[in-house]
C-alpha positions as CSV (number, residue, x, y, z in Angstrom):
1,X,151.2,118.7,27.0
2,X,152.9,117.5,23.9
3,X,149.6,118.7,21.6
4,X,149.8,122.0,23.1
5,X,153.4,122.3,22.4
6,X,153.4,120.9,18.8
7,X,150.0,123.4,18.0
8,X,151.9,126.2,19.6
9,X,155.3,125.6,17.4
10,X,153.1,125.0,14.1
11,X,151.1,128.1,14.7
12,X,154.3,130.4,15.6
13,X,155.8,128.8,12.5
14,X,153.1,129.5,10.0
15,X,153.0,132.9,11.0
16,X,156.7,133.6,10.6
17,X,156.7,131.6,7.0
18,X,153.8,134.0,6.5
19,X,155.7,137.0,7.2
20,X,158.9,136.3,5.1
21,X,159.1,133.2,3.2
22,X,161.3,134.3,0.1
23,X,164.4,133.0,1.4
24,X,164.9,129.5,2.1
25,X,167.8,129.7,4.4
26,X,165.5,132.0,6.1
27,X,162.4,129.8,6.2
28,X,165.1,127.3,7.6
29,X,165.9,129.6,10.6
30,X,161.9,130.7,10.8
31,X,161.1,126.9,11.1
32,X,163.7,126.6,14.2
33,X,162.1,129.6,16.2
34,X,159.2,128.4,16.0
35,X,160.0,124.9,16.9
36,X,162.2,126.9,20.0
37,X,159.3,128.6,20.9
38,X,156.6,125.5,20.6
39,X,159.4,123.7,23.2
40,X,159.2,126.8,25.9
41,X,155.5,126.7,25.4
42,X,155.6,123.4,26.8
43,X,157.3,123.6,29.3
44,X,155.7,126.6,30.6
45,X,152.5,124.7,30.8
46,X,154.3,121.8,32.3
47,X,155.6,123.5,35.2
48,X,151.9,125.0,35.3
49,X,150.1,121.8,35.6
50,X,152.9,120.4,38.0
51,X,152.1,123.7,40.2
52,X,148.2,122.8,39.4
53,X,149.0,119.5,41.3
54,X,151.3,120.4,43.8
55,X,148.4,123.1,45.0
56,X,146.2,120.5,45.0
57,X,148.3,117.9,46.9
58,X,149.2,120.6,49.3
59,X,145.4,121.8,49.8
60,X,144.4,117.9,50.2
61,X,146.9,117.8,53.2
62,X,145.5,121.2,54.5
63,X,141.6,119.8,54.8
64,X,143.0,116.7,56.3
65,X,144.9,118.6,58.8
66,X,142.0,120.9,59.4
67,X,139.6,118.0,59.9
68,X,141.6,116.1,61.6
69,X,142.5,119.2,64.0
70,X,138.2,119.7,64.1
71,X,137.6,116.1,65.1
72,X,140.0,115.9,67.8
73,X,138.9,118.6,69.2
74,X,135.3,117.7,69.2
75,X,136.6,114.7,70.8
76,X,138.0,116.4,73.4
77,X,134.8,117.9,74.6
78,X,134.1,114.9,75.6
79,X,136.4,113.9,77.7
80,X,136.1,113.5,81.9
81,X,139.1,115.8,82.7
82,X,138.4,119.5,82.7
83,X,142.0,120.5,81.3
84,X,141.2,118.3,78.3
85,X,138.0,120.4,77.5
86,X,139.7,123.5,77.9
87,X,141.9,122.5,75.0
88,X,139.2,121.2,73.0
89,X,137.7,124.9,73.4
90,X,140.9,126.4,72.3
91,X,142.0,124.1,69.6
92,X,138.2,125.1,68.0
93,X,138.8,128.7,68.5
94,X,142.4,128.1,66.6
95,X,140.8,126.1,63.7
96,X,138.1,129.0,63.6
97,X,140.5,132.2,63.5
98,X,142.6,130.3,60.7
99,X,139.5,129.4,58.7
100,X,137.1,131.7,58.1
101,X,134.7,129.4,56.1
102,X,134.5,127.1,59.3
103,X,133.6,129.7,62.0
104,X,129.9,128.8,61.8
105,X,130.0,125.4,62.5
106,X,132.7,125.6,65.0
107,X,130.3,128.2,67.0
108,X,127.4,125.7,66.1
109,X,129.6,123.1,68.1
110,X,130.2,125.7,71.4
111,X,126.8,126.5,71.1
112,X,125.7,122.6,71.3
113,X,128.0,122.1,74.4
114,X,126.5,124.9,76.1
115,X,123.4,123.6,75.7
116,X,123.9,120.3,77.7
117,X,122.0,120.3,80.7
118,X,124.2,121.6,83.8
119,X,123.5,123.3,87.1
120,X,125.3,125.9,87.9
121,X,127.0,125.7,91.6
122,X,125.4,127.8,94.1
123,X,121.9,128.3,92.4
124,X,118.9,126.5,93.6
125,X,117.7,123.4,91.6
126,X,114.5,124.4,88.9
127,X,111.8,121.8,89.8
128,X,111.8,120.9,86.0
129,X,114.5,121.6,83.0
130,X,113.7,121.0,79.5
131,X,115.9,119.1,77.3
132,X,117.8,116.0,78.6
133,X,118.3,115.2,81.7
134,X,121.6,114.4,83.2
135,X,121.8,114.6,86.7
136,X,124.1,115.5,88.7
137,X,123.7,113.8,92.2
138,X,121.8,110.7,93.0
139,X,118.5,109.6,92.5
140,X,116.1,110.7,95.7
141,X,114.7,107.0,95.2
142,X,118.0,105.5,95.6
143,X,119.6,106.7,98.7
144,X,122.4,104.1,99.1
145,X,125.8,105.1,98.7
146,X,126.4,102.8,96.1
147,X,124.5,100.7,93.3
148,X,125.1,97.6,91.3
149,X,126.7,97.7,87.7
150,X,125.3,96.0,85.1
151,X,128.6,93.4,85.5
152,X,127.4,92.6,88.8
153,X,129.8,94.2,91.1
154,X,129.1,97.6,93.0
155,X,130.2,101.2,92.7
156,X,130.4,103.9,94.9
157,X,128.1,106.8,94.3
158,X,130.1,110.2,93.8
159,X,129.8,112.4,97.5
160,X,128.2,115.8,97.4
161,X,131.4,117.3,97.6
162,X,133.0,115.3,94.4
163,X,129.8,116.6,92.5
164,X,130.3,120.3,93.7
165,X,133.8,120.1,92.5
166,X,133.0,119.1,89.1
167,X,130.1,121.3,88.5
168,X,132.4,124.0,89.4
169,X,135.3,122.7,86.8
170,X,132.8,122.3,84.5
171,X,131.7,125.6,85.0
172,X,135.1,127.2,84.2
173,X,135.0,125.0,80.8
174,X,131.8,126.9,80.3
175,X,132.9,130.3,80.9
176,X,135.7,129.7,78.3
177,X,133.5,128.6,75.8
178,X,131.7,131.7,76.4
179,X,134.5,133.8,76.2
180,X,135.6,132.2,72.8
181,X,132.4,133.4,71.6
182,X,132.3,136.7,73.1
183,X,135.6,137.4,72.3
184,X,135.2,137.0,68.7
185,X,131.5,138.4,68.3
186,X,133.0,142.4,69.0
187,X,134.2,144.5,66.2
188,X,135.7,146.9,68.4
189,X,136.3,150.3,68.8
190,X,135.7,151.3,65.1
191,X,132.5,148.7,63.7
192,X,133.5,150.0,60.2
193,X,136.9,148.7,60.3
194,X,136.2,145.6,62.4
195,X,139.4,143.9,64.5
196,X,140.6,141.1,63.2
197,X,139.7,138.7,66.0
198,X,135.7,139.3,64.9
199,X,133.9,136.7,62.9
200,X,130.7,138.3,61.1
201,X,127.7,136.9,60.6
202,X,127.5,134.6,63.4
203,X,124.3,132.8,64.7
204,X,124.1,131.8,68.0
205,X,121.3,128.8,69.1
206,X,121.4,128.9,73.1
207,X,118.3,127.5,73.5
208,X,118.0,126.4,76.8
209,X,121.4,126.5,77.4
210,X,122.8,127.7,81.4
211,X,125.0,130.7,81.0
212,X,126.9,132.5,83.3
213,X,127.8,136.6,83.8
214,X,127.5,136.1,79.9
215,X,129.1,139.3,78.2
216,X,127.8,140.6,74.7
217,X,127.8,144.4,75.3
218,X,128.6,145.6,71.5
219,X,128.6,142.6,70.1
220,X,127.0,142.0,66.6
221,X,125.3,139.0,65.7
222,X,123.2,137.9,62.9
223,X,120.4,135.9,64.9
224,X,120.2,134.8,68.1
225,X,118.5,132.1,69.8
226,X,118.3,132.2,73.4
227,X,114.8,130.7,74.0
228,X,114.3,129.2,77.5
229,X,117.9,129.7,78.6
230,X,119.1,130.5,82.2
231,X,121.4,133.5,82.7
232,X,122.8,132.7,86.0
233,X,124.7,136.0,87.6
234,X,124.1,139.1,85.4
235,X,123.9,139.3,81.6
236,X,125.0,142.0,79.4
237,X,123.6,142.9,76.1
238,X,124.1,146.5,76.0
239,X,124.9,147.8,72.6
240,X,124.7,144.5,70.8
241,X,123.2,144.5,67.6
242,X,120.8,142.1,66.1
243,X,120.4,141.9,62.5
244,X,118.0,139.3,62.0
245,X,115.4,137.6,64.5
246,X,116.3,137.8,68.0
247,X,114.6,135.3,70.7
248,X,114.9,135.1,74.2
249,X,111.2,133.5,74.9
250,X,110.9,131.7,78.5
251,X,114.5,132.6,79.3
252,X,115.4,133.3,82.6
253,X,117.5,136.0,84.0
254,X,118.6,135.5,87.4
255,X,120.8,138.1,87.9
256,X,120.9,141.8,86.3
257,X,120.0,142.2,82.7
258,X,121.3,145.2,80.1
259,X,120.2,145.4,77.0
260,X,120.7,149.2,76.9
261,X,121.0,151.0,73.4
262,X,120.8,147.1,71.9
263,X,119.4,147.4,68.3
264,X,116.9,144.8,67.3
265,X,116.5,145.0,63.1
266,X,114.2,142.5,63.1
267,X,111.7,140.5,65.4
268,X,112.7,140.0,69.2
269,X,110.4,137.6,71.2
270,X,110.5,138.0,75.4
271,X,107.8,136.8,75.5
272,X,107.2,134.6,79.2
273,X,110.7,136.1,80.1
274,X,111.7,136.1,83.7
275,X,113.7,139.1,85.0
276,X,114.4,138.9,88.7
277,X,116.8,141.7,89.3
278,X,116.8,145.1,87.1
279,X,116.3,144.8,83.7
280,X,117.6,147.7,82.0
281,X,116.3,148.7,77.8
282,X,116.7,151.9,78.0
283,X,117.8,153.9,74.8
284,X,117.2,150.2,72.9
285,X,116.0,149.7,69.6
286,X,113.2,147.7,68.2
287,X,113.1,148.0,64.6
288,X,110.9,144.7,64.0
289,X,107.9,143.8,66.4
290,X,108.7,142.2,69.9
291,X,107.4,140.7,72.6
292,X,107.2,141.0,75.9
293,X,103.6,139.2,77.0
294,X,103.1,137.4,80.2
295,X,107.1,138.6,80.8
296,X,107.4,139.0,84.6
297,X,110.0,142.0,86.0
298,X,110.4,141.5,89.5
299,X,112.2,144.6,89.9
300,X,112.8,148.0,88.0
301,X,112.0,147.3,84.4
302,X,113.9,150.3,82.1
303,X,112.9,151.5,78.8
304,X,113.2,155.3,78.9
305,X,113.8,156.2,75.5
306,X,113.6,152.7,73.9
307,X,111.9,153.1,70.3
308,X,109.7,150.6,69.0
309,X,109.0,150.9,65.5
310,X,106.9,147.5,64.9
311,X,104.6,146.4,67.0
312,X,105.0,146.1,71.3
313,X,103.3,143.6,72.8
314,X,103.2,143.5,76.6
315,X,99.9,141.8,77.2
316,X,99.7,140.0,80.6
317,X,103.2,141.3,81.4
318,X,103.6,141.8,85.2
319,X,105.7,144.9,86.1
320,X,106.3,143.8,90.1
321,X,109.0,146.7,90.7
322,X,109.4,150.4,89.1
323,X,108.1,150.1,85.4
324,X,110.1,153.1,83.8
325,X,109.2,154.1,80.0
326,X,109.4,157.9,79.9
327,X,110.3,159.4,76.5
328,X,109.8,156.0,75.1
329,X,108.6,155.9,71.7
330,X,105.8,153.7,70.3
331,X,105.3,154.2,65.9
332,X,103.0,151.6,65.5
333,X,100.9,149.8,68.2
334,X,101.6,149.7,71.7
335,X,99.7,146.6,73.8
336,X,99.4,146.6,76.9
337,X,96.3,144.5,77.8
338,X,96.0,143.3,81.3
339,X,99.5,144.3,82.5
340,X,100.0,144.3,85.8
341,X,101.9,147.4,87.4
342,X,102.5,146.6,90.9
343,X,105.1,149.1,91.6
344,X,105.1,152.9,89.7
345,X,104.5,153.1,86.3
346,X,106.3,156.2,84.7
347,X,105.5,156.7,81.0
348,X,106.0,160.6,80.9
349,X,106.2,162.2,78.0
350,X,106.0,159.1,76.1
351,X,104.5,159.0,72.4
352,X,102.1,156.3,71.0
353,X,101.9,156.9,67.3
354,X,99.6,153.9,66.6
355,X,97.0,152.2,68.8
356,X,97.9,152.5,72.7
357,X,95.8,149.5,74.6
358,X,96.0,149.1,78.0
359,X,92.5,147.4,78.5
360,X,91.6,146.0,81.8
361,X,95.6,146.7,83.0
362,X,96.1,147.2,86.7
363,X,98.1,149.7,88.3
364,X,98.6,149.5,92.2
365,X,101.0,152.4,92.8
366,X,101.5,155.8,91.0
367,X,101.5,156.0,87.1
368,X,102.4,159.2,85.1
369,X,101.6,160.0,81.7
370,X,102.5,163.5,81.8
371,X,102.7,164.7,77.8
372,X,102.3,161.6,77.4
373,X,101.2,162.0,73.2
374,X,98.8,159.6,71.8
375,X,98.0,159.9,68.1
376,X,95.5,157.4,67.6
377,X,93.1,155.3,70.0
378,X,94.1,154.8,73.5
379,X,91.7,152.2,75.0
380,X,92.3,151.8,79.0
381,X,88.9,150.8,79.5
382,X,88.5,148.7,82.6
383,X,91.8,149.7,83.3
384,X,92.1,149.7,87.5
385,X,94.3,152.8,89.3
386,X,94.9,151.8,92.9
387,X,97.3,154.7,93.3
388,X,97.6,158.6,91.7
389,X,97.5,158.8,88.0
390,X,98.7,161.4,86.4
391,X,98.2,162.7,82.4
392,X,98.2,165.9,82.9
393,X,99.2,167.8,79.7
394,X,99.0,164.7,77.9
395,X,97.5,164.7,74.4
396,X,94.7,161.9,73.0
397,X,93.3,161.9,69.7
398,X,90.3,159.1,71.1
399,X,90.8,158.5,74.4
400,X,88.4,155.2,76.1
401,X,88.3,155.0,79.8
402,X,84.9,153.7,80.0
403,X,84.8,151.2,82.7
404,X,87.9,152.4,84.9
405,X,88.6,153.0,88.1
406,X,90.6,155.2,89.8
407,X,91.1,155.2,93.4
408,X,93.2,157.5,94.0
409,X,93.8,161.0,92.6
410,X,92.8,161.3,89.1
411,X,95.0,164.5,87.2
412,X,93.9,165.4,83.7
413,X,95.0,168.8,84.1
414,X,94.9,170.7,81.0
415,X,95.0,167.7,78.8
416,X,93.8,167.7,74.9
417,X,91.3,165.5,73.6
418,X,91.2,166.2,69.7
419,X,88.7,163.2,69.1
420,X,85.9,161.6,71.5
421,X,86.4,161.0,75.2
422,X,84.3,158.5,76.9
423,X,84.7,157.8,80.4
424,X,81.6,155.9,80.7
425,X,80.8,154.3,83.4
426,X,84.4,155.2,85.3
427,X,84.9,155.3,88.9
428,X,86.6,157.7,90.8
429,X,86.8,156.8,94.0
430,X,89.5,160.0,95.2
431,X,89.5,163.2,94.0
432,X,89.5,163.9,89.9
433,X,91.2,166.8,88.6
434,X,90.2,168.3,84.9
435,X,91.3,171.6,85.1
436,X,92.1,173.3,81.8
437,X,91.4,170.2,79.8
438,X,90.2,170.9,76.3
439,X,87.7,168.2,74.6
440,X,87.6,169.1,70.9
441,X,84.9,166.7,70.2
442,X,82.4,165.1,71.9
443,X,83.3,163.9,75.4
444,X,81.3,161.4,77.3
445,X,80.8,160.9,80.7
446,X,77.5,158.9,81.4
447,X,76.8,157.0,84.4
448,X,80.5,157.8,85.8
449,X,80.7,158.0,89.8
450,X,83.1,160.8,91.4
451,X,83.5,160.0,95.1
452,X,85.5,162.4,95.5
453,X,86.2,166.0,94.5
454,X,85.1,166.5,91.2
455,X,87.0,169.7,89.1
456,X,86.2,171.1,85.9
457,X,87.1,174.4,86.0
458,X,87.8,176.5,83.2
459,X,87.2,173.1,81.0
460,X,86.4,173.5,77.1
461,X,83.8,171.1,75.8
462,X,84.2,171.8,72.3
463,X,82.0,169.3,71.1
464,X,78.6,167.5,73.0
465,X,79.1,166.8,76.6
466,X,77.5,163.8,78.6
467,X,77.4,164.0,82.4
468,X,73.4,161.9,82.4
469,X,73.5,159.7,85.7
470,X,76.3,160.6,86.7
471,X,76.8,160.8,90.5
472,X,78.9,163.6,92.3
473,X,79.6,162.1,95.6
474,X,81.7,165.1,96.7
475,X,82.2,168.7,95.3
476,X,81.5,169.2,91.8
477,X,83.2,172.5,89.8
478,X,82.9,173.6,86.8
479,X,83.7,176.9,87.2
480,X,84.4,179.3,84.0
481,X,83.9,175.7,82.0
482,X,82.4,176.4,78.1
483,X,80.2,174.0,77.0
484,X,80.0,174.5,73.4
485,X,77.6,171.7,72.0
486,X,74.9,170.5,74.0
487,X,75.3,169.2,78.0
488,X,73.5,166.8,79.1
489,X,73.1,166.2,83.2
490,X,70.1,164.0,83.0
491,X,69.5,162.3,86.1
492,X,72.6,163.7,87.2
493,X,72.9,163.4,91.3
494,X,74.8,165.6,93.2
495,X,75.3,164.8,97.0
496,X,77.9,167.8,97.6
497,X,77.6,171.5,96.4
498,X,77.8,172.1,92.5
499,X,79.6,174.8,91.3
500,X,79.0,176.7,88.1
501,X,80.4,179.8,88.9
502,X,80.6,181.8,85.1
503,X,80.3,179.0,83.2
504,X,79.1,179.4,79.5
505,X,76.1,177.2,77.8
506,X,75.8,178.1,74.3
507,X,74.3,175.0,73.5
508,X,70.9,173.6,74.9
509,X,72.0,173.0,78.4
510,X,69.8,169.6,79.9
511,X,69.4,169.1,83.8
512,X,66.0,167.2,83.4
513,X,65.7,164.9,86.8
514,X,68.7,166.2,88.4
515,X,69.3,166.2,92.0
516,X,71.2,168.9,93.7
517,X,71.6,167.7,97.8
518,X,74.0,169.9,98.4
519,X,74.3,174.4,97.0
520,X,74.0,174.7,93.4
521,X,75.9,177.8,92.0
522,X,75.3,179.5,88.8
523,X,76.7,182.7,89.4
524,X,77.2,184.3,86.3
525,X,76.4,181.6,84.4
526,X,75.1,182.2,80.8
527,X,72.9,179.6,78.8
528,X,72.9,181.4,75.6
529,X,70.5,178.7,74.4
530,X,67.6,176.7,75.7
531,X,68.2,175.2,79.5
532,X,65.9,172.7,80.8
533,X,65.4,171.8,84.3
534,X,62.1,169.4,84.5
535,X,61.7,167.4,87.4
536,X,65.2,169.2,88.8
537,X,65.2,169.3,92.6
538,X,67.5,171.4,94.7
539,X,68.0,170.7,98.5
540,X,70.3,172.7,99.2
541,X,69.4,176.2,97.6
542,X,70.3,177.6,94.0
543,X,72.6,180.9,93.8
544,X,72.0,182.3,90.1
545,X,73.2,185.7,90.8
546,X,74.1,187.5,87.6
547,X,72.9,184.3,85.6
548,X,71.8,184.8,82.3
549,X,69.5,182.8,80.6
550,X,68.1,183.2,76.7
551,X,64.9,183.0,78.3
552,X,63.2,183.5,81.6
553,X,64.9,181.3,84.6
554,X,62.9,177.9,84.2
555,X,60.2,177.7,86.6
556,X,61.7,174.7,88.5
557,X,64.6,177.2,89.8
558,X,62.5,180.2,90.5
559,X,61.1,178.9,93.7
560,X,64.6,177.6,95.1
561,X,66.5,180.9,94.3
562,X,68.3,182.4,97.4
563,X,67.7,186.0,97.7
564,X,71.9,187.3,98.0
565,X,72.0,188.7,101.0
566,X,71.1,185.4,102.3
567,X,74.1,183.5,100.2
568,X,76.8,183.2,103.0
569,X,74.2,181.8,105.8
570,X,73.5,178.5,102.4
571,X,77.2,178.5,102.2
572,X,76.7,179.9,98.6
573,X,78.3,182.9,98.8
């Protein structure tokens, strides 16, 4: 202090001697200022360095306080009696509100607590828990009512009812320390002017941990961690807002979940997730990929309107109640390989902008893809439909159903193909329904089985169109259908009557080795080009009035032709 003083009173001094140094009595009176001034200097940086300490001291005092504050809280945690907890929990929430630097580790600490092992009252026991195990009533192998201590005398065990009690004080502790976190993890009304009682940028790491009627509707967090937890009772998650990785991988929702109109920035991992009441995402955001394989949804399973802008992965996810995803929106690719659907599957007018798999999936009710839109690939092949399936107006750019079956009624109703179509080797056990489909490119049906009633009418085949071995158990139409390209019917069989009432070949139309058992109409059909017929055989009569052909009718027809008049006795006319 006394250098900074004495440089301060030379320097002010020099400068006034500098300034007027003619008179001495002046210089005199100069030399006193300055000295004056170098004094007050001092002192001003005296009281600033005694401030400087003070703070200091005073700040010293503050971290002890707080620590000390922290550490018996902490302690209290531990303690036996329930009240003690509960003012543990509150003393934490206290030394969080008033220090914003030590939020994240006093949440750290709530989130430890609530990962102890507990069972919650009232629930059935889990055969196995991860973690460490702390049980709460005796040992099966020890059925005595008491046991020795390790100093030789003998305790009683706790009765049932003793344990019940404390499970359920202990779960009151819980629920507050759930509630200090809730509480605090809202902004409130207004996000962009948050309430003071929020604490941003929060993690939480529940893994494992036994919640109960846990409440984050609208609550913002930076990650979350809730991998293998237990939410007993219902959990809420509706508007809550992830901004980095969210997990919830083997949890375990017991009750109802909502996550609707949640917002997931980054990844989110369900994957092996239990629901076993409704589970509701509808209107909910996936920004990042998630995961929902080998999830199981025991009953209705909402997305309507959930976007997924990374990858969806639902491989081996089991939808056991109403699987609702209409309007949802897929932008990259959606996977749903060997998903089960064992109630109704709705994904009407759902849009898969990237791949849309749903390879060997099974479906045992209803499923609806009305305008459904598929941009790229969808691959159902070996797909199984137990019930009716519906796409009609749906869109495909390459649609693969080579392999499936469909047992049921099978509506493609005036659906686009804009790329190749291969139904190869499908089965359609009930009735199969392409009316006013349009295949832009080649579409492929070879060695496909319709047991049922098989309609085609007024279908455009754009492109080349394969029907060779393919068996027509029931009635065939393809009525007023244009075939474009070429057809082939190879080895086609037809055991009911086969309608081709004004249909248009302008390619080479092929029906070498076909079977006809039942009528065969070509009433006003037109084959613009060549039409071959070898080794054709026709049971059941041919009605080609008003057929055209580019040349004469192939001689494998001529000799089957029913004269008109005789049409309605063949059940042709």
């Amino acid at each position: 202090m006394v250098p900074v003083a004495v440089i301060a009173a030379s320097a002010v001094t020099a400068l006034l001697l500098f300034v007027d140094g003619g008179d001495p009595k002046n210089q005199i009176e100069l030399i006193k200022t300055g000295l004056t001034v170098g004094a007050g200097t001092g002192g001003v940086v005296a009281l600033v360095l005694t401030g400087r300490r003070q703070w200091s001291t005073e700040h010293d005092a503050t971290q002890r306080r707080l620590n000390e504050l922290y550490v018996k809280a902490v302690e209290q945690l531990g303690s036996d009696k329930a009240a003690v907890r509960h003012g543990g929990l509150y003393a934490l929430e206290r030394v969080a509100q008033d220090n914003p630097d030590q939020r994240q580790t006093v949440v750290n600490v709530l989130c430890a607590y609530l990962r102890t092992p507990f069972h919650v009252p009232g629930e059935p026991r889990p055969r196995r828990r991860p973690g460490i195990r702390r049980p709460l009533a005796p040992s099966p192998l020890h059925d005595r009512r008491a046991v020795s201590s390790a100093h030789g005398g003998c305790r009683e065990l706790p009765a049932a009812a003793e344990l019940e009690d404390g499970a359920l004080q202990e779960q009151e502790v819980r629920l507050t320390a759930q509630r200090v976190l809730t509480t605090h993890l809202k902004p409130g009304d207004d996000p962009d002017h948050p309430a003071d009682m929020f604490w941003a940028d929060i993690d939480l790491d529940l893994t494992g941990a036994a919640l109960v009627d846990l409440d984050l509707n609208d609550a913002q967090l930076r990650t979350g961690n809730f991998n293998r937890a237990s939410f007993a009772k219902d959990a809420w998650f509706n508007g809550a807002s992830f901004a980095e990785d969210a997990w919830f991988n083997e949890a375990s929702f017991v009750g109802k979940a909502g996550f609707e109109k949640a917002n997931f920035a980054k990844i989110a991992g369900f994957n092996e997730a239990s629901f076993a009441e409704d589970a509701w995402f509808n209107e909910a955001s996936f920004v990042g990929n998630v995961g929902f394989e080998k999830a199981n949804f025991a009953k209705i399973a909402g997305f309507d309107r959930a976007s997924f802008a990374g990858y969806a992965m639902f491989d081996e996810a089991t939808f056991a109640g109403y699987a609702r995803l209409g309007g949802a929106s897929f932008a990259e690719n959606a996977l749903f390989n060997s998903a089960t659907f064992a109630g109704y599957a709705r994904f009407d007018e759902a849009s898969f902008a990237g791949y849309a798999v749903f390879d060997q999936a099974h479906f045992a009710e209803d499923a609806r893809f009305n305008g459904a839109w598929f941009a790229v690939d969808a691959d159902f092949e070996e797909a199984s439909f137990v019930g009716n399936v519906r796409f009609a107006k749906a869109s495909f750019a390459e649609a693969r159903f080579n392999g499936a079956s469909f047992a049921g009624y099978a509506q493609f109703d005036q659906v686009t193909f804009a790329e190749e179509a291969r139904f190869n080797g499908a089965n359609f056990t009930g009735s199969a329904g392409f009316d006013g489909a349009k295949f832009i490119r080649d579409a492929r049906f070879n060695e496909a089985n319709f047991a049922g009633y098989a309609r085609f009418d007024r279908v455009t085949f754009a492109g080349k169109a394969g029907f060779s071995e393919v068996r027509f158990t029931g009635y065939a139409s393809f009525n007023k259908a244009t075939f474009a390209g070429n057809a082939w019917f190879d080895e086609a069989s037809f055991a009911g009557d086969a309608w081709f009432d004004e249909a248009s070949f302008d390619g080479d139309a092929w029906f070498n080795e076909t079977s006809f058992a039942g009528a065969a109409r070509f009433k006003e059909t037109t084959f613009a080009d060549d039409a071959w017929f070898d080794g054709a055989t026709f049971n059941g009569g041919i009605n080609m009035s008003g057929a055209q052909f580019k040349r004469e009718v192939p001689d494998q027809m001529q000799s089957h032709v029913v004269p008109p008049e005789d049409d309605d006795e063949n059940g042709l006319g």
